[in-house]
C-alpha positions in Angstrom: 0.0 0.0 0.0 3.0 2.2 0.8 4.5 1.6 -2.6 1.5 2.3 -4.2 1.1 5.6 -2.8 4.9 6.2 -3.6 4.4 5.6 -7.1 1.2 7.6 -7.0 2.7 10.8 -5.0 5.5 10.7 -7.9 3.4 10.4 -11.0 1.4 13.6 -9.4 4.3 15.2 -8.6 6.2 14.8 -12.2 2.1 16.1 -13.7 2.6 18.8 -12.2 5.9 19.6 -13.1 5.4 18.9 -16.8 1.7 21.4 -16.5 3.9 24.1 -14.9 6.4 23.8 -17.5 3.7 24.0 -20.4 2.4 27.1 -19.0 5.9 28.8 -19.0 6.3 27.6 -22.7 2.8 28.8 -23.6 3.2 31.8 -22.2 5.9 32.9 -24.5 8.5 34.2 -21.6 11.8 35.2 -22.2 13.5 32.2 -22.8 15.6 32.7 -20.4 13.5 33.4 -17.8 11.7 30.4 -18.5 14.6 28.2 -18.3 15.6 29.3 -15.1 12.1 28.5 -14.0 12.7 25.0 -15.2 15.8 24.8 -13.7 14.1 25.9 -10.2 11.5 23.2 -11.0 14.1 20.3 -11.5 16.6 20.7 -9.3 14.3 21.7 -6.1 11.9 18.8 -5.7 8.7 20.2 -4.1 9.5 23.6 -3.4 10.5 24.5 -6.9 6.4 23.8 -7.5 5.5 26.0 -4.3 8.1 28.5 -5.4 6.5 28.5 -8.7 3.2 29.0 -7.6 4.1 31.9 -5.4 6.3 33.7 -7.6 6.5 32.7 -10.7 3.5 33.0 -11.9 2.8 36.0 -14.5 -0.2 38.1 -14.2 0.7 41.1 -17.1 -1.7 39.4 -19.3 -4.6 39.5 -16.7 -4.4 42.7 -15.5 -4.0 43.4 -12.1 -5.1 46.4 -12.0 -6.2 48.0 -15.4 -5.2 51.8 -15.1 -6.5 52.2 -18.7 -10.1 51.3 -17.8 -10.0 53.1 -14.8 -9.1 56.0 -17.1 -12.0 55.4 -19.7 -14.3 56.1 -16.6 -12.8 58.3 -14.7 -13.3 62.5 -16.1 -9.9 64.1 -14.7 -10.5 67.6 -13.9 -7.4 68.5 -16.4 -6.4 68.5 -19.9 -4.2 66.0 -20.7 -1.1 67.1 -23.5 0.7 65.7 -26.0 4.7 65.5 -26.3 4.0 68.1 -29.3 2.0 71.1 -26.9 5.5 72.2 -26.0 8.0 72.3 -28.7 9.5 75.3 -27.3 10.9 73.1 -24.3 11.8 69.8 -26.4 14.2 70.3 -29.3 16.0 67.2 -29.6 14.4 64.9 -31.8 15.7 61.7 -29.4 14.6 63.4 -26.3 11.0 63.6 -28.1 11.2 60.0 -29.3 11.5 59.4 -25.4 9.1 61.6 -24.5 6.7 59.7 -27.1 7.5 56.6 -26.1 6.5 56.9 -22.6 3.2 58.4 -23.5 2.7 55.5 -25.6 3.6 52.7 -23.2 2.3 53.6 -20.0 -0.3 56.7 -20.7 2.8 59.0 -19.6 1.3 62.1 -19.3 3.7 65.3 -19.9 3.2 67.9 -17.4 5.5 71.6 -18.0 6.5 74.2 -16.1 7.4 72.7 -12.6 9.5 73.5 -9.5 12.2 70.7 -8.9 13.9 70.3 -5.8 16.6 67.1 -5.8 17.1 66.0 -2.5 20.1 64.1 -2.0 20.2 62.3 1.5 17.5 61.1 4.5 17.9 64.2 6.2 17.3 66.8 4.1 14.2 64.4 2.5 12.3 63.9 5.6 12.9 67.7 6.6 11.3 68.3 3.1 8.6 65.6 3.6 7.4 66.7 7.3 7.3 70.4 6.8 5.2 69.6 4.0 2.7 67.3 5.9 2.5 69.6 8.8 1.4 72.3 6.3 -1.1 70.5 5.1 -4.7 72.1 4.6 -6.8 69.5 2.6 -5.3 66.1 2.5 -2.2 64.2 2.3 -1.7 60.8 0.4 1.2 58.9 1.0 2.1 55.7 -0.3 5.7 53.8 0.4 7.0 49.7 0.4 8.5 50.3 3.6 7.2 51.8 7.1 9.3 50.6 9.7 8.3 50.7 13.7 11.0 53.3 14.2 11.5 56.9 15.5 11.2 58.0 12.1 8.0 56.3 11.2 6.6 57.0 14.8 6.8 60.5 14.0 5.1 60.3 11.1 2.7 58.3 12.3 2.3 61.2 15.1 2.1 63.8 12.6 -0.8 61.8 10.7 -2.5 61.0 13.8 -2.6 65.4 14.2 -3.3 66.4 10.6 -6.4 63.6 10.6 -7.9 65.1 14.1 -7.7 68.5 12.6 -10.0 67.5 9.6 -7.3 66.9 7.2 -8.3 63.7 5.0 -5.0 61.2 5.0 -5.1 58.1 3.1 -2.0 56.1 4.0 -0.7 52.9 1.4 1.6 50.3 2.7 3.3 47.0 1.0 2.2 44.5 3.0 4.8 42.1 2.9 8.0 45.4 2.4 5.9 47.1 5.9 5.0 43.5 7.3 6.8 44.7 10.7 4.4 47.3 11.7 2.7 46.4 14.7 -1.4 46.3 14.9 -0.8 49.3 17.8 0.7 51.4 15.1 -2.0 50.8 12.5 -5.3 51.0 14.9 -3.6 54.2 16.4 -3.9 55.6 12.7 -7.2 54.3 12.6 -8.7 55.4 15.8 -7.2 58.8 14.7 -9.3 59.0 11.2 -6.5 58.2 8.8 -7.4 55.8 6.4 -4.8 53.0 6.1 -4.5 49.8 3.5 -2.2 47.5 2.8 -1.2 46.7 -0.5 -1.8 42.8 -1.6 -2.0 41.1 1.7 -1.6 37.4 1.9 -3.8 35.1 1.1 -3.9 31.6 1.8 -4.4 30.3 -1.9 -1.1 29.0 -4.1 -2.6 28.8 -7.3 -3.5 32.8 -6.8 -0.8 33.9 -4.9 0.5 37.6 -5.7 3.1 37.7 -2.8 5.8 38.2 -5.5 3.9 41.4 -6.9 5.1 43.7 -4.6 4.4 47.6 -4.8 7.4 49.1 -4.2 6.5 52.8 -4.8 7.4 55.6 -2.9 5.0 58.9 -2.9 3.4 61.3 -0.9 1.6 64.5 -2.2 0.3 66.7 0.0 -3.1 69.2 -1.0 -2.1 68.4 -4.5 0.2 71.4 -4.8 3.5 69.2 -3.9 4.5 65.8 -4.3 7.6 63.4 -3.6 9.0 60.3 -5.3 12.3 58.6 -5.3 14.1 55.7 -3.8 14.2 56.3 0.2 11.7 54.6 2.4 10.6 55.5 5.8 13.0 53.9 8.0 16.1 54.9 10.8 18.7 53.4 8.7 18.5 56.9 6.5 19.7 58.9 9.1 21.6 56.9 11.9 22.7 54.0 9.5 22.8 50.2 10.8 25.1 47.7 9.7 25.6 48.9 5.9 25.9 52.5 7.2 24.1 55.3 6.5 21.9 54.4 3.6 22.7 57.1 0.6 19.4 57.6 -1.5 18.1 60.3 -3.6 14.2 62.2 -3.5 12.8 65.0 -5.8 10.4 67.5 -4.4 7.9 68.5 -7.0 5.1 71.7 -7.6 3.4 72.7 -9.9 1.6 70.6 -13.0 3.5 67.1 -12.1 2.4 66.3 -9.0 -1.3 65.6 -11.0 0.7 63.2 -12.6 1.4 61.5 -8.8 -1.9 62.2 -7.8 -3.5 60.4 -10.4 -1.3 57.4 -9.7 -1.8 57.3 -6.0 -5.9 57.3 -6.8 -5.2 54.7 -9.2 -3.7 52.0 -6.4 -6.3 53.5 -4.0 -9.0 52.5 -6.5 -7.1 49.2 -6.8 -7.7 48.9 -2.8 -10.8 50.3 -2.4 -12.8 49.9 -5.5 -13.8 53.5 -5.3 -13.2 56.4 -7.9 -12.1 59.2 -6.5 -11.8 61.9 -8.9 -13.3 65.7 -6.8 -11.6 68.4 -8.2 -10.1 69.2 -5.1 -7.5 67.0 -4.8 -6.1 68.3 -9.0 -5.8 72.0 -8.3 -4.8 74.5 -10.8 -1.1 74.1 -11.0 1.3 77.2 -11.1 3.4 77.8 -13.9 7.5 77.6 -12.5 10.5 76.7 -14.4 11.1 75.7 -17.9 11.1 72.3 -18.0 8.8 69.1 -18.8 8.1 66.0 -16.3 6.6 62.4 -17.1 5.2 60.3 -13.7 5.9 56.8 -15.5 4.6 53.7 -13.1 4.9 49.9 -14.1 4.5 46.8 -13.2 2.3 43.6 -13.5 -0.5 46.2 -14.6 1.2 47.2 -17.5 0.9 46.6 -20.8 4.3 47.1 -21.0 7.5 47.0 -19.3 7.2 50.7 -19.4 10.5 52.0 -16.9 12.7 49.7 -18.5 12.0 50.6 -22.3 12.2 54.1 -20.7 15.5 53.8 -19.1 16.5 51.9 -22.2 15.9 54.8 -24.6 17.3 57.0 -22.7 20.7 55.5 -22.6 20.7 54.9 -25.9 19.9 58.6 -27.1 22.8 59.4 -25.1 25.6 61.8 -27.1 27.3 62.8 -24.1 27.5 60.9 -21.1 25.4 58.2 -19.0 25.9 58.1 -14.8 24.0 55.7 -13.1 23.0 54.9 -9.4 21.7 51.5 -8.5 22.1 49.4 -5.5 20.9 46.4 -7.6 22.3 45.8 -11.0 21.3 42.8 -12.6 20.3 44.0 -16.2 18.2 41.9 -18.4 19.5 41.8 -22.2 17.7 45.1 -23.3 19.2 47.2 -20.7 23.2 45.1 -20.3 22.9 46.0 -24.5 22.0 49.5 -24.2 24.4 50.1 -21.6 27.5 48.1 -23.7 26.7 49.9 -26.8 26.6 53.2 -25.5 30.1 52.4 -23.6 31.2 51.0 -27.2 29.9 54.2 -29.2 32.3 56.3 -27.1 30.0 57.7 -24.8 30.7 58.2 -21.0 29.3 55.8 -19.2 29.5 55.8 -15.4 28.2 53.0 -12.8 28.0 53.1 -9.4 27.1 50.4 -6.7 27.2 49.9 -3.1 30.3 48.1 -1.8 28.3 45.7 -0.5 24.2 45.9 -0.3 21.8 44.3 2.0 21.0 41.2 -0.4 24.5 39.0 -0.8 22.6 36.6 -3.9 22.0 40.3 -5.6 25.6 41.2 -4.8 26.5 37.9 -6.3 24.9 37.9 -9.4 25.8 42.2 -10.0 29.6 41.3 -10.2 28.8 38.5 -12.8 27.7 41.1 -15.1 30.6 43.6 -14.4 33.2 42.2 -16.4 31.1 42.5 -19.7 30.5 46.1 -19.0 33.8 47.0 -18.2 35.3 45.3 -21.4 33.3 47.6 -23.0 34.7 50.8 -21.6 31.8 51.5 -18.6 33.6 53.1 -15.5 32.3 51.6 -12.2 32.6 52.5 -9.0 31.9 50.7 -5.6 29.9 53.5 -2.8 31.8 53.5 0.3 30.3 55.9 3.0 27.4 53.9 3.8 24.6 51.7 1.5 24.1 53.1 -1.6 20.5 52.9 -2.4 19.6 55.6 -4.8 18.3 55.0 -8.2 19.0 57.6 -10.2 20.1 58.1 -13.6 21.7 61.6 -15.1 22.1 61.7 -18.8 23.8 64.8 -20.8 23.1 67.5 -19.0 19.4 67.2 -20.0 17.6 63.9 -18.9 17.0 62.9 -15.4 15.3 59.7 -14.0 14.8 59.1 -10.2 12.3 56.8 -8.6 11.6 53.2 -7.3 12.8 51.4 -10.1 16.1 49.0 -9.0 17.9 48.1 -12.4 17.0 44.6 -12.0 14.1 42.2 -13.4 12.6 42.1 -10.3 11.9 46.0 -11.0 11.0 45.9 -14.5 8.4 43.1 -14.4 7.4 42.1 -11.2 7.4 45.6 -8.6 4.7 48.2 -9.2 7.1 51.1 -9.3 7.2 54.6 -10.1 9.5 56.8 -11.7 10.2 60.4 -12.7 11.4 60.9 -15.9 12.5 64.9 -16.0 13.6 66.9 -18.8 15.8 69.6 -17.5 19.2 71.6 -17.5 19.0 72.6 -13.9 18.3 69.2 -12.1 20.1 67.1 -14.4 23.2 69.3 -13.6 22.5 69.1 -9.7 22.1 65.0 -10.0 25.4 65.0 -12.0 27.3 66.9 -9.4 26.2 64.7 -6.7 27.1 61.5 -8.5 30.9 62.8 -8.6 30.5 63.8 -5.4 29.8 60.2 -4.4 32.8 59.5 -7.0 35.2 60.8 -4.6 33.4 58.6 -1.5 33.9 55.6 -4.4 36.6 52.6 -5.1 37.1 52.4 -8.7 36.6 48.8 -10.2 39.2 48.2 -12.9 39.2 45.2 -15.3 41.7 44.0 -13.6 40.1 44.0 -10.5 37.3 41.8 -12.0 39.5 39.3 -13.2 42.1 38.7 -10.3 39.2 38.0 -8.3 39.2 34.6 -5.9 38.0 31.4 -8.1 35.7 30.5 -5.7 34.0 34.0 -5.8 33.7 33.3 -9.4 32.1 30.3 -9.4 29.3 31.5 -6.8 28.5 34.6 -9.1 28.1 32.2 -12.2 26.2 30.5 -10.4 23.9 33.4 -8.4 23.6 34.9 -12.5 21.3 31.2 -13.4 18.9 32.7 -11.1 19.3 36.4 -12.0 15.8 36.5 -13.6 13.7 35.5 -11.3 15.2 37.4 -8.1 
């Protein structure tokens, strides 16, 4: 009877390999993607199926959330503009071409004449985020992957808790799994107080439609609808006293003016998501105020994209490069489209700077980043290792001109898996700003030379060949 039910549990067991494995091939992934879903499968009896059925399924196709239906109904109190309204700030027929592409993949809308504000560490972004909240009149929305049960997010929590008692509306977003360490005191404290709190895809209990790997690793907060906040830093101590890794290094931008409708919008989308409730009063899209000379795209991806929307972004934008390319990631493990565009640029002559963290709070992630350096630097890319702290920023400054800070890690986990959100900024002033701070960092960096790369231990080889198999599905 025992034997029986052996050969029974196996059979099963190799069905259900062989479905999972027709579903990846029907599903028309990158191959290589797929294959390292196969290899999972194979080599990891049992949990390569639960891992599969956690994470690996792909949702793109079935929408998640659909922002284009919810755009169909919804009447925004603005008018949206075309990349063409202002030709007067767009000259360069490859900055348009950008421009055009992210209004095409991901409903990019292009919003001029802002006020740009690059913040460039913890301290000076929480100062910026705080006074903002305590000025608050109307309502504040804030949205972020991580709230830790620290002194930083305890005072935010105890500013909410004041805003909400004096009649300001506050409607709080946290990842459920990225915030899973806030305590049920924390959260019913924001409840009692009137704020309304959600989490973001909590757990369920059901394999076959798990979404734990769909994580929404955005970071806003807009306050009255006149200013709004994106970039890589979450709300947690290790921005300002460090732990471990340091002081964490990351990098905000402070927006007003016609942008921050661009956040808005986005925030009401995931709240829509949540709540199944439009929200569209005109109060919370006020007539913006015309600033500086410049042009600003709020691009979000993720499972609910058609498209891999940041990525083609960050993509084209390399690749219209004349000048020079610096980029800031704490995670960089490229797929194909992005490891080309940065080789070719490197290859075409253009500058092309990298810089990680000497070491980053995910070792498999550190692993699989050096596999991909020596490629890279063969083709003339200058990298650098961050060390005064954790490098966590994610920012990208391209001739003078382009800017792109946000959520977005330059990693697969980013481009197809996170809902993220990223600012992609057309202007002198703040590309100029990010490039001075990135050799700034240059001089708080260890170059990496090619020599470097290859007099490195045998054994540390071997591990990053083999942390690279699983590159696309981390």
């Amino acid at each position: 009877m025992n034997s029986l039910l052996f050969i029974i549990l196996v059979i099963l067991y190799f069905y259900m390999i062989v479905s999972a494995i027709s579903v990846l091939l029907l599903e028309n992934r990158n191959p290589v993607r797929s294959l390292s879903w196969v290899l999972v499968l194979v080599l990891l009896p049992v949990i390569g199926i639960v891992l599969y059925l956690l994470i690996g399924q792909n949702y793109r196709k079935q929408k998640i959330i659909s922002k284009k239906s919810i755009k169909h109904e919804t009447k925004l109190p603005y008018k949206e503009l075309k990349p063409e309204a202002f030709p007067e700030l767009v000259s360069n027929s490859n900055h348009l071409n950008l421009i055009n592409l992210l209004y095409k993949n991901s409903d990019a809308t292009v919003y001029a004449y802002n006020k740009i504000d690059v913040l460039a560490d913890g301290e000076a972004t929480f100062t910026a985020m705080f006074e903002a909240i305590k000025n608050a009149q109307n309502h504040i929305h804030i949205e972020f992957f991580i709230f830790e049960d620290d002194r930083i997010s305890n005072y935010l929590r105890e500013l909410l808790i004041e805003k909400a008692k004096a009649g300001v509306r506050v409607r709080m977003i946290y990842d459920y799994l990225g915030s899973y360490g806030l305590s049920r005191k924390y959260l019913q404290s924001l409840t009692d107080a009137g704020v309304y709190v959600r989490p973001f895809l909590p757990l369920r209990l059901r394999l076959r439609r798990s979404k734990i790997n769909f994580r929404n690793h955005r970071k806003i907060l807009i306050v009255d609808g006149k200013y709004g906040f994106t970039g890589g830093l979450n709300f947690a101590d290790r921005y300002l006293f460090g732990n471990t890794l340091g002081k964490w290094r990351d990098t905000f931008v402070r927006f007003e003016g016609a942008a921050v409708h661009g956040m808005q919008s986005l925030f009401l989308t995931d709240w829509y998501f949540i709540e199944r409730k439009l929200i569209t009063d005109i109060k919370y899209y006020p007539k913006p105020v015309k600033h500086d000379k410049n042009l600003v795209q709020i691009v979000s991806s993720g499972p609910d994209s058609d498209w891999e929307s940041i990525m083609q972004g960050i993509a084209s934008a390399i690749m219209s490069a004349h000048d020079y390319t610096y980029l800031h990631t704490p995670y960089f493990v490229p797929n194909d489209i992005i490891l080309n565009a940065v080789i070719i640029a490197a290859l075409s002559g253009i500058d092309v700077k990298l810089m990680i963290p000497s070491e980053s709070d995910s070792k498999l992630s550190d692993a699989c980043t050096f596999s991909y350096l020596g490629e890279i630097l063969e083709a003339g890319v200058k990298v650098y290792q961050y060390k005064e702290g954790f490098l966590h920023s994610k920012a990208i400054v391209i001739d003078d001109f382009i800017s792109i800070v946000g959520s977005a890690n330059l990693d697969e986990r980013s481009f197809n898996q996170n809902f993220e959100a990223n600012a992609f900024i057309y202007d002198a002033t703040t590309s100029l700003k990010l490039k001075k701070l990135f050799e700034t960092d240059i001089l708080n960096s260890k170059e990496i030379t090619l020599n470097d790369w290859h007099n490195r231990k045998r054994s540390q080889k071997l591990k990053e060949s083999f942390a690279r198999l699983f590159s696309p599905i981390i």
